[in-house]
N, C-alpha and C positions, 0 to 999 in steps of 0.2 A: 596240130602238125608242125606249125613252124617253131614250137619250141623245142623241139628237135633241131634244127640249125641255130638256132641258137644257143644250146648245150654244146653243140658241135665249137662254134666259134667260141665260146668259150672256155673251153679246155684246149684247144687250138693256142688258143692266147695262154693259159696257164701253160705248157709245154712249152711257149716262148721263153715267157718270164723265168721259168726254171733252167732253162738253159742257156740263158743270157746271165744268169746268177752263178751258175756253176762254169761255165766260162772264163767270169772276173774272176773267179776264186782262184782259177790254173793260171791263167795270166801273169800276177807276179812272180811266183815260185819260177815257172815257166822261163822266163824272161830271165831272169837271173842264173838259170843251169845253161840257159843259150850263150850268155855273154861270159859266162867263164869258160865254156868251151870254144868259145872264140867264132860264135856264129850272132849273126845280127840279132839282136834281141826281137825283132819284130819278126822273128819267124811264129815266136809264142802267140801271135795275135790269126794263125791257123785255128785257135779254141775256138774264134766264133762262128767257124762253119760248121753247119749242122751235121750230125751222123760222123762223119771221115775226118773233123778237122784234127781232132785229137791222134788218130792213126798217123796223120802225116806226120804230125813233130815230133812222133815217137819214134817214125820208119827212120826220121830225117838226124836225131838224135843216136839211133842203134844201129844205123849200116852205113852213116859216110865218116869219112876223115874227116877226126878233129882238126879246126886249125891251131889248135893252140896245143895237141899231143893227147893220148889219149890221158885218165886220168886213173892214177894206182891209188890203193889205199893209206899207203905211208906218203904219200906225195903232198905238201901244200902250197897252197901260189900267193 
């Protein structure tokens, strides 16, 4: 019977690891759409909250004012 908690804990820890990998992965892209729109890069670092962190940077990226203007397709900086 306790190897049942023990399954548990680990896929518990596999669901970590996997989402601490996928995390890193949005992190630089991430970081880099921040700071050309003219917002802190460390907003990007929201990926490593579980479940919602990605929702935020996305809310945060799709509904407020750029500081640096929004960005057009013919546009380069």
């Amino acid at each position: 019977m306790t190897w049942i908690l023990g399954l548990g804990s680990l896929v518990a820890f596999a669901f970590l690891i996997a989402h601490l990998l996928l995390a890193l992965v949005l992190i630089i892209p991430t970081w880099r759409i921040c700071t050309r729109a003219g917002f802190s890069g460390a907003l990007s670092l929201f990926h490593l909250v579980p479940l919602i962190g990605s929702f935020i940077v996305m809310a945060m990226l799709a509904f407020s004012t750029w500081p640096n203007g929004e960005a057009s397709p013919g546009r380069r900086s």
